[in-house]
C-alpha positions as CSV (number, residue, x, y, z in Angstrom):
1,X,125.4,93.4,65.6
2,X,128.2,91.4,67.0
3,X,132.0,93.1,66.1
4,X,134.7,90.2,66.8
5,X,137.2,92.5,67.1
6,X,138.4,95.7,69.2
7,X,141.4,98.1,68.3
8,X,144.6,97.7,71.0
9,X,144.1,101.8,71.2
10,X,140.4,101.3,72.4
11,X,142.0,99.6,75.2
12,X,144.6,101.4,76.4
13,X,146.3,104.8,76.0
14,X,149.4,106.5,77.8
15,X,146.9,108.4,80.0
16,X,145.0,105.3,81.1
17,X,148.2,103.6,82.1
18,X,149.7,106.5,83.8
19,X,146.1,106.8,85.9
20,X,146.5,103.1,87.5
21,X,150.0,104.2,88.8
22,X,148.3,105.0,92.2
23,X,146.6,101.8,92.8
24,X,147.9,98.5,94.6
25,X,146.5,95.2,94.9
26,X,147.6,93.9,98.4
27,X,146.8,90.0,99.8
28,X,145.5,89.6,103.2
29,X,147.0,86.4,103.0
30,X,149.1,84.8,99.6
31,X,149.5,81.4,99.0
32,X,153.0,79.3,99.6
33,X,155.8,79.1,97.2
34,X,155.8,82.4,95.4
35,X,158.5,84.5,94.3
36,X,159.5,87.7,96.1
37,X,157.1,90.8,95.2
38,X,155.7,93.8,96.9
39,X,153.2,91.9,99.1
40,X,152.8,91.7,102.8
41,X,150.9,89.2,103.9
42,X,149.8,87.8,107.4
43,X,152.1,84.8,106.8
44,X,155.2,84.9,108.8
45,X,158.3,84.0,106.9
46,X,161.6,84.6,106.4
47,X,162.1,86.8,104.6
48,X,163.9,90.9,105.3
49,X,160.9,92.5,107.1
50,X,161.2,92.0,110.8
51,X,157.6,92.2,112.0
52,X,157.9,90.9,116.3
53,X,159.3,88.2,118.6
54,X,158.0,85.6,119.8
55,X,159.5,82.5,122.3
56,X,161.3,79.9,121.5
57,X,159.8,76.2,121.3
58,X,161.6,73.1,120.6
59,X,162.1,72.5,116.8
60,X,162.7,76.6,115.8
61,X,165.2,77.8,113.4
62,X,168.1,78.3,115.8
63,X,169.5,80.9,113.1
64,X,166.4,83.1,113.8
65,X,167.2,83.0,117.4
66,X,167.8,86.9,118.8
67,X,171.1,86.7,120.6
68,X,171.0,90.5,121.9
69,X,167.7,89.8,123.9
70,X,169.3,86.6,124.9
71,X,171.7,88.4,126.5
72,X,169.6,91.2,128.0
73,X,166.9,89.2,129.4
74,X,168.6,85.6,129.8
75,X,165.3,84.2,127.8
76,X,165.5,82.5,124.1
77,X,163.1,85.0,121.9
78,X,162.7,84.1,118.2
79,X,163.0,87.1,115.2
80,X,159.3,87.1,113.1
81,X,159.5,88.3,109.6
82,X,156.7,89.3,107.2
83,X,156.5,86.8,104.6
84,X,156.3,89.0,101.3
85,X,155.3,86.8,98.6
86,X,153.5,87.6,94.9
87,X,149.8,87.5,94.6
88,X,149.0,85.3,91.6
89,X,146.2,87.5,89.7
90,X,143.8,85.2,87.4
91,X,141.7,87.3,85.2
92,X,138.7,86.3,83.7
93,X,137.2,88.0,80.9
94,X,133.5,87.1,79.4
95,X,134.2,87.1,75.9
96,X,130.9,85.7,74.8
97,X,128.7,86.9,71.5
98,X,126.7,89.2,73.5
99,X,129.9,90.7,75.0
100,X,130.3,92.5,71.7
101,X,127.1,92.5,71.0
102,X,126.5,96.9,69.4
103,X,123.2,97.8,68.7
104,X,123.6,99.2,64.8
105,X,120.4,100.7,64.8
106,X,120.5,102.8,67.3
107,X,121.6,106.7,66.6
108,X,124.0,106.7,69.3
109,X,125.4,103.3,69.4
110,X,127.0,102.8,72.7
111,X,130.3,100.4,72.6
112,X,129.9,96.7,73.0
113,X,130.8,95.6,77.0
114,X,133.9,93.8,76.0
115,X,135.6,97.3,75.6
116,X,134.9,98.0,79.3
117,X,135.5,94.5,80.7
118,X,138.6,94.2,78.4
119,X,139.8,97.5,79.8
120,X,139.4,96.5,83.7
121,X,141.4,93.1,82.7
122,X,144.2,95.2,81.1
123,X,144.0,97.6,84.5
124,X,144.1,95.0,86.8
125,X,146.7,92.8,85.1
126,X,148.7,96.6,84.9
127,X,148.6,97.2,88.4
128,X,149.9,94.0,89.0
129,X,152.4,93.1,86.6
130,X,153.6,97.1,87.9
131,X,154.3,95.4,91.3
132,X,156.1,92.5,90.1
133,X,153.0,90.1,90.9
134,X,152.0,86.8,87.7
135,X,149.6,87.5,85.8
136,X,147.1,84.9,83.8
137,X,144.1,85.4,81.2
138,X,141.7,83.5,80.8
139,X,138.5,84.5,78.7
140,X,135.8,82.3,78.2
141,X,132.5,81.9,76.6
142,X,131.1,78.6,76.4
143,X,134.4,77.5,77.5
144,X,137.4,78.4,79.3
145,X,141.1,79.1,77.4
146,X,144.2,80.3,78.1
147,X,145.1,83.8,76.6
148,X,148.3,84.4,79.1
149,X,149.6,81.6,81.1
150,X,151.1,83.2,85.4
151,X,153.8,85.7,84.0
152,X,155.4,88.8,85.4
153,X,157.2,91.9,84.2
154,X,155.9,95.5,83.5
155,X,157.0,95.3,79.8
156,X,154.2,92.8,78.9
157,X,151.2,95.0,79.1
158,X,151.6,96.6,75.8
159,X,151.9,92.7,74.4
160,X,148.5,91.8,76.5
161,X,146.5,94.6,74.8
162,X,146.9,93.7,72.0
163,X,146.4,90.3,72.3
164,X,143.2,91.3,74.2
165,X,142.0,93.3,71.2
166,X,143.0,90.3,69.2
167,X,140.6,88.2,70.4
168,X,137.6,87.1,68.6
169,X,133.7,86.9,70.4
170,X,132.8,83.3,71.0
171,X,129.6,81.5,71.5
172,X,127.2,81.2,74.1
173,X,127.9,81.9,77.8
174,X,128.3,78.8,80.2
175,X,130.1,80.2,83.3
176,X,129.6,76.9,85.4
177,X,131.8,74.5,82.6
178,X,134.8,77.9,82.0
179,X,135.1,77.8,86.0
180,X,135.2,73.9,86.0
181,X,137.8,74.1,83.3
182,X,139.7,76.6,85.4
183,X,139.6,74.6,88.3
184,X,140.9,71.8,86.1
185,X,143.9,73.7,85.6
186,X,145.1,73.8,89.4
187,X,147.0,76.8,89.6
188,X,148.3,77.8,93.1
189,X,145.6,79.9,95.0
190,X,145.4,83.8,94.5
191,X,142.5,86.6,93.3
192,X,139.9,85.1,90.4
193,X,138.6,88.0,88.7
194,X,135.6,87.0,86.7
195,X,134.6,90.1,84.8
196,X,130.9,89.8,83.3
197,X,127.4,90.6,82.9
198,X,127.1,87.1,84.9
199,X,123.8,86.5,82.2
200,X,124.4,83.1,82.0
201,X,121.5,80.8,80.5
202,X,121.6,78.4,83.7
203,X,120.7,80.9,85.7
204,X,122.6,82.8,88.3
205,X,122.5,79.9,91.0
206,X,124.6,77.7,88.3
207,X,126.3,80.5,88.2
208,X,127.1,81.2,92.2
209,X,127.2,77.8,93.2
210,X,130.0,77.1,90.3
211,X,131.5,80.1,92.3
212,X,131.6,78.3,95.2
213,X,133.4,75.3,94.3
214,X,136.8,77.5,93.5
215,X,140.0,77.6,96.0
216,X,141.0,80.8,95.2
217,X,140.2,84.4,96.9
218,X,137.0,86.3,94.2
219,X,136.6,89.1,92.9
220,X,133.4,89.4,90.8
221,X,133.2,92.6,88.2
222,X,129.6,92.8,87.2
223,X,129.7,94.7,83.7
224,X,126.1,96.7,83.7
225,X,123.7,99.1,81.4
226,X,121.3,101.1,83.1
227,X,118.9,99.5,80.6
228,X,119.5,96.4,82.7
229,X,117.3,97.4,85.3
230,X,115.0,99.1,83.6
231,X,114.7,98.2,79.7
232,X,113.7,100.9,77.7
233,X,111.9,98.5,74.9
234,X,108.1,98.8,74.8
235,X,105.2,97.3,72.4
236,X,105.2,94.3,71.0
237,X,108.7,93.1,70.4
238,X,110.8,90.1,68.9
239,X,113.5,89.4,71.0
240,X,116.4,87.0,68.9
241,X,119.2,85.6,71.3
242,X,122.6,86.5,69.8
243,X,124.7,84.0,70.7
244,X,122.1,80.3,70.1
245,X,120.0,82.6,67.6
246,X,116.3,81.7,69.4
247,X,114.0,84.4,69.0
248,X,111.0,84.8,71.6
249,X,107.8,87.3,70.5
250,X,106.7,89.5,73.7
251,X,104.3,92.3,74.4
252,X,105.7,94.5,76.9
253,X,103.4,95.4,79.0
254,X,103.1,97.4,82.7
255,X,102.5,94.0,84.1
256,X,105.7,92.0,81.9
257,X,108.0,95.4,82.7
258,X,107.3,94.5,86.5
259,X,107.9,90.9,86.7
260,X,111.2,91.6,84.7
261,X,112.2,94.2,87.5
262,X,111.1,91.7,90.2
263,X,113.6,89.2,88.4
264,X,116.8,91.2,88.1
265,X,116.2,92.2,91.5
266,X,116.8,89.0,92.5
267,X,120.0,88.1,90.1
268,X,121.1,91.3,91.4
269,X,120.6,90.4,95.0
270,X,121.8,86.3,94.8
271,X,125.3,87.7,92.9
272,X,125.4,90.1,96.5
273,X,124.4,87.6,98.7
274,X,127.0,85.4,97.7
275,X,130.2,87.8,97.5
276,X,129.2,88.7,101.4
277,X,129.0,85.4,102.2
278,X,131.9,84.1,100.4
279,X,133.8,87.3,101.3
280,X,134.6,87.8,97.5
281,X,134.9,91.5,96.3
282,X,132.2,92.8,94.2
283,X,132.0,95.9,91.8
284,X,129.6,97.2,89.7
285,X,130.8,98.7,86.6
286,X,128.9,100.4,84.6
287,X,130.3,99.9,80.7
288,X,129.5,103.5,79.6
289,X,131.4,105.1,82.2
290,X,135.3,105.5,82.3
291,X,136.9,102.6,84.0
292,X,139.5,104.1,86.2
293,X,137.4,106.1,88.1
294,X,135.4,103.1,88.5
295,X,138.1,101.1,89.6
296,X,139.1,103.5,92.1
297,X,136.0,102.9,94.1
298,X,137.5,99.2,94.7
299,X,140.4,100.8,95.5
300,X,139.9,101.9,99.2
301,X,142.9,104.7,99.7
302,X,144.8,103.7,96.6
303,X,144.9,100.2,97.6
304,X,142.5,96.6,97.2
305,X,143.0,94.2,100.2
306,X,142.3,90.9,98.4
């Protein structure tokens, strides 16, 4: 059973917000032309924090010459300051039918994975917007929209749960045309967060190699069930697609049980492969769990180096 719909308190609380007070996303490395925030990044600008000298070559900002070593050493040194720039977060929330998808038959029905993956976007974008970085949503299903265009200030986050809980399921996951539509959009580089299951029906090299083609920094949450890996159906079964409505008829057997192992092995392993090679960050998070403590895992001393 699909639910189009989740409740603004399911998403956040007092207690949640005051848990992600700790955590800080930092850039290695933010893009040009942002506005002053609390990022350091390798970039040297010119900004207030003096980070080292260097010489002086023709062309340099005579203003940034250092007169006292001038006079101390009789050699032309240049002050280098540490460009602090905002880091434009993108989030990326799967909002697709099986996203909300609850079983009602089942005794203890656990809650669809929207609420989790709606709950990291709201964490992230909190963190963030709590250190004065921009901020966009943009869920997608079978397409890509925009929920939040880049904005900052601490007071929107009650505004962006809502709106979060607001939104309704859509249709049938195609990762490869929301991150085309994203790129369409040409924002200026920062951290894509995609936060899904990454079931996609072209498979997850459509998926990876749509991946590739963005000129941002990634960071891939991969929203997971334990029954995943190891389905907990058994017998003869009809299986009906929520979001096109197909249906398939399959006997599980010891032999089918295998081959499906053997095949989310290797979605599991291609999504790995290409966050190491890609140098995106990648986190597992399982949608029954709490999502702070989660979180904090990617968090490496209270802080994510993106």
């Amino acid at each position: 059973m699909a639910s189009s719909a989740l409740l603004a308190s399911e998403l956040c609380d007092p207690r949640f917000l005051a848990a992600l007070e700790p955590l800080r996303l930092v850039a290695r490395r933010v893009a040009p032309r942002g506005v002053v925030a609390e990022q350091r990044s390798r970039d040297k600008g010119s900004s207030n924090e003096f980070k080292d000298y260097r010489p002086y070559v023709v062309g340099d900002d005579l203003r940034r010459i250092d007169w006292n070593v001038y006079r101390r050493l009789h050699r032309v040194f240049l002050r280098v300051f540490e460009e602090i720039e905002d880091l434009p977060l993108y989030l990326l929330p799967d909002v697709s039918a099986s996203a909300y998808l609850v079983d009602a038959d089942a005794q203890n029905a656990s809650p669809p994975r929207a609420r989790a993956g709606l709950r990291t976007a709201l964490a992230l974008a909190a963190i963030s917007l709590g250190q004065h970085d921009r901020v966009g949503v943009y869920p997608f299903a079978d397409d890509l929209r925009v929920l939040m265009r880049p904005t900052g200030g601490k007071g929107r986050i009650l505004g962006l749960a809502q709106r979060l809980a607001e939104l309704e399921s859509g249709g049938s996951t195609d990762l490869a045309r929301s991150l085309a539509t994203f790129a369409g959009l040409r924002l200026r580089e920062g951290l894509v967060c995609v936060i899904s299951d990454f079931f996609d029906p072209a498979g997850i090299d459509a998926v990876t190699s749509a991946l590739a083609r963005l000129r941002h920094r990634l960071l891939l949450v991969r929203l997971v069930r334990k029954s995943d890996a190891e389905p907990i159906v058994r017998g003869d079964v009809r299986f009906v697609d929520c979001e096109n409505g197909s249906t398939a008829d399959v006997s599980i057997t010891p032999h089918v049980l295998e081959r499906y192992r053997a095949a989310h092995a290797r979605f599991v392993e291609s999504l790995a492969s290409f966050a190491l090679a890609h140098g995106a960050g990648l986190l597992e998070l399982d949608v029954d769990a709490e999502v702070v403590p989660q979180l904090e895992r990617l968090f490496s001393g209270g802080t994510y180096h993106a």
